[in-house]
N, C-alpha and C positions, 0 to 999 in steps of 0.2 A: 343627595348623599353619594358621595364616588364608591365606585365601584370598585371590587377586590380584580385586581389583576393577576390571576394566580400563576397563569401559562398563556404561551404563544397565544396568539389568535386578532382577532378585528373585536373592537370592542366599541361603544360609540354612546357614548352617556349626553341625557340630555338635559340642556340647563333652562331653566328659567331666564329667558331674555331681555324681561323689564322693560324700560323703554330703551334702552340701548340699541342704536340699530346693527347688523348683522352686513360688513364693509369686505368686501373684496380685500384680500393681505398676500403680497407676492412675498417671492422668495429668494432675492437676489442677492440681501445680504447675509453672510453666514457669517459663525465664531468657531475656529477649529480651539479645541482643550487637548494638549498634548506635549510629546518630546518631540525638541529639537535640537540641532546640532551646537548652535548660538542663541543668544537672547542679551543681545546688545546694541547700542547706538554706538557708532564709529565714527572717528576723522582723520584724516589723513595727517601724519606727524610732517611738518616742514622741513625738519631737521634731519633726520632720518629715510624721510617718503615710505615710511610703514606708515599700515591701518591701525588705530589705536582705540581702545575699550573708553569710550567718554560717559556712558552711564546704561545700566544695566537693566533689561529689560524684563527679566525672571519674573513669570507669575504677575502680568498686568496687561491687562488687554490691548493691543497696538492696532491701529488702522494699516492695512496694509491694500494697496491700490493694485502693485501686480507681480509678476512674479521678480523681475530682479529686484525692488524693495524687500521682498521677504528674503529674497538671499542676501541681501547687506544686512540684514537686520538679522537674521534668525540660520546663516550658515544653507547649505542647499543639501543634497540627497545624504543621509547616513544610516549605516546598519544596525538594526535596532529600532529604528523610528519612520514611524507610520504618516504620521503628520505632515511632513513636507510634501510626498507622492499626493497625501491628497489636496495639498494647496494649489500644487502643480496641476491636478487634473481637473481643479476648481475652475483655474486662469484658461487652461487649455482645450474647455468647453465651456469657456462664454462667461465665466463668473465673472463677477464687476468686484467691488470692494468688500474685503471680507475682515475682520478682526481676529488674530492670533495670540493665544496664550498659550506660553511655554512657561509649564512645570517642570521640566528638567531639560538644563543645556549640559549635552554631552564636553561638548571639550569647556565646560565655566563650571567644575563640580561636578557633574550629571555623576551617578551612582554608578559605577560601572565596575564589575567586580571580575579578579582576575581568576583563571583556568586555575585548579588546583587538585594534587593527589596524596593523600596520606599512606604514608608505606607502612606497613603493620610490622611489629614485633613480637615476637614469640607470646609478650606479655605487653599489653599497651601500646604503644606509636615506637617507631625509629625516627624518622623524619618529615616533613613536607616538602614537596616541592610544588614551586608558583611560577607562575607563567610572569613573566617582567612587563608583559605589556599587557594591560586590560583588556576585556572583552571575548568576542566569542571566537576567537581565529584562531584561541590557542585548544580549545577544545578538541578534545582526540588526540593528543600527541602523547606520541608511546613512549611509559618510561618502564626500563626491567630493571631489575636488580639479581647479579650472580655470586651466591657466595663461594669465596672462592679459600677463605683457609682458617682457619680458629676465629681472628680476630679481623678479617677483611672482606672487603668484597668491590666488584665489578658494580656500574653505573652507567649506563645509557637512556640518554633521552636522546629523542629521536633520532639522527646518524653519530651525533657524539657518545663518547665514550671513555669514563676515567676509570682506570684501576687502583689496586693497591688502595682503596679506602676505608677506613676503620670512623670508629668513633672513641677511637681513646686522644686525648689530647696532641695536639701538635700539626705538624701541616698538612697531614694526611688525614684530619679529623672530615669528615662530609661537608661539613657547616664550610671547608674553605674550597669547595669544589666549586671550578667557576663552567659553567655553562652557556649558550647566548640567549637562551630563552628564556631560562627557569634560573631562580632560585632557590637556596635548599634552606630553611628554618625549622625551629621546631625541633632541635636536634633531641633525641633524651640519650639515655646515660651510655656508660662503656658496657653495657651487656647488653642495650637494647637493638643487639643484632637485626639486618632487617629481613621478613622473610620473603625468600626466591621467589619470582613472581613476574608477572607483566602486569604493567598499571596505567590507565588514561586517566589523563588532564581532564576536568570535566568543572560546569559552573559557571562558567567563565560568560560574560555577557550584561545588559543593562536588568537592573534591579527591579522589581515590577513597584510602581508608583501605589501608594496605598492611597484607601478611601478616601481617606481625609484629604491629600494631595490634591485629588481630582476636584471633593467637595469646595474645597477653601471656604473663602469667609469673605462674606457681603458686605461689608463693616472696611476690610481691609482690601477689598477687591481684588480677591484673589480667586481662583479656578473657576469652576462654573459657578459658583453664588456670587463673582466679581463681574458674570457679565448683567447682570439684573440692573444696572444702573442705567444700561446702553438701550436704548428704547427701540432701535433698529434692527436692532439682531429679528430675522426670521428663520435662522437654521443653525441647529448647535451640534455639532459634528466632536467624536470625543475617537481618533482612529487607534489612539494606542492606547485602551482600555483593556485590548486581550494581550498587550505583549507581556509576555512573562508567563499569562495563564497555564495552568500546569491540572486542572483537573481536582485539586486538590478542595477540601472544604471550607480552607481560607480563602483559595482563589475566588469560588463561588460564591462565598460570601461580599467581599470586594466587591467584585463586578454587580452583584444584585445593589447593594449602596447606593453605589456609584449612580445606576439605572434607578432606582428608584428617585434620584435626587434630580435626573433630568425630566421626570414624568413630573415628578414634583412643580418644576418649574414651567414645563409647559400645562402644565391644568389650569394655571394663573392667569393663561392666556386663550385657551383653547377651546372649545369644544366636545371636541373626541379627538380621539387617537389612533394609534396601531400597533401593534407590538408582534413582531413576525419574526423569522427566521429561527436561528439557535434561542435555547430559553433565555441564555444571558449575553447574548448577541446585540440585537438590534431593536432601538423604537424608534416611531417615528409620532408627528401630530400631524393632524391634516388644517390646525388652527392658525392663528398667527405665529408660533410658535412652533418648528418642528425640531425633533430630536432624533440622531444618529448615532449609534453605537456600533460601532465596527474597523474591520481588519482589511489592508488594500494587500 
């Protein structure tokens, strides 16, 4: 009968061995489950001598030998993902062959959501405005707003600065104020003045991959239930299961899933176990199967 895993700790169940005999299982080869920058096979266009996307690698496990293979294939260091640093520290202490799945290619799709601030109206919204480029860099950038006469008002985002802006129609309406950062949507009506204020860009960054992502499907071999077909894997490494983590009771829930779904698959194989560090941190098996959950 397995045992309840409730909290951290060392825990070490024992099985009934049968005749099966009890074989020495190294560790050399690992499966990282994560985001990366790319998740593609390339070839050089003739015509052009640009690299070109010849079939897609999202969400299927790839053999990868060393590290410049995973960066033709899978894009090299990016902000937001955890996964490559640990390929890289894989290869540059002694790892041998390891298999790579990528659940989300940042620049092929990857969910990357832009920096964004809602300006308040006396009564419901004035406007929004949005960072033009994705991700976490536009976070923090100051926007005020100055009213400055019945029907107008003053506009700065960060050194920039448009006056004479209204929301009654015409070319002075907000909605045509051009900016190089942000853009302004969301416009509401000719009384929905905005109020005076200082306002940061905030949001802005990779979207945290849900359970299901992570779990995928055995059937269609995808996330960790796509590596169960690979009989070699002895180490499953999942680095960007905390990015996003935010504390919240969705997050926690997630990351327990997710973790429960890797213990799941090494008890198929294992022995005993360990489960240490933060509560939804990190496990590990000491069987032929070991599991990692963590942040580099």
């Amino acid at each position: 009968m397995a045992l309840s895993y409730a909290s951290p700790g060392v825990y070490i169940e024992e099985v009934e061995p049968g005749t099966k005999p009890i074989e020495a299982v190294g560790t050399s080869m690992a499966a990282f489950v994560g985001i990366t920058n790319q998740a593609s096979l390339k070839a050089y266009n003739a015509a052009t001598g640009e690299r070109v996307v010849m079939e897609s690698c999202l969400n299927k496990p790839m053999l990868v030998t060393n590290w410049s293979q995973f960066v033709d294939t899978f894009g090299n260091f990016t902000p937001g993902a955890f996964l490559p640093d640990a390929v890289y520290g894989y290869f540059a202490n002694g790892g041998a062959a390891c298999y790579v799945t990528s659940i989300m290619a940042l620049e092929e799709g990857g969910k990357v959501k832009a920096a964004e601030a809602t300006i308040p109206a006396a009564k419901g919204t004035s406007f929004k405005v949005v960072a033009k480029i994705p991700g976490s860099q536009s976070n923090d950038i100051v926007v005020k707003t100055k009213v400055t006469g019945e029907d107008t008002f003053t506009l700065s985002v960060g050194s920039e600065t448009l006056e004479g802006l209204t929301l009654k129609k015409g070319d002075t309406n907000v909605s045509n104020a051009k900016f190089e950062s942000v853009t302004i949507s969301e416009v509401g009506g000719a009384n929905a003045m905005p109020v005076e204020g200082i306002y940061l860009l905030s949001g802005g960054g990779i979207q945290p991959l849900s359970a299901a992502e992570f779990i995928g499907d055995a059937a269609a071999r995808t996330g960790l239930r796509g590596l169960e077909a690979v009989d070699d894997i002895r180490l499953v490494l999942c680095p960007d299961l905390m990015a996003g983590y935010d504390g919240s009771p969705e997050a926690r829930e997630r990351v327990k899933m997710v973790q429960t779904e890797m213990i799941a698959q090494c008890e198929k194989n294992a022995l005993s176990f360990h489960s240490f560090g933060h509560p939804a941190r990190s496990v590990s098996t000491t069987g032929e199967r070991m599991a990692y959950v963590c942040q580099f």
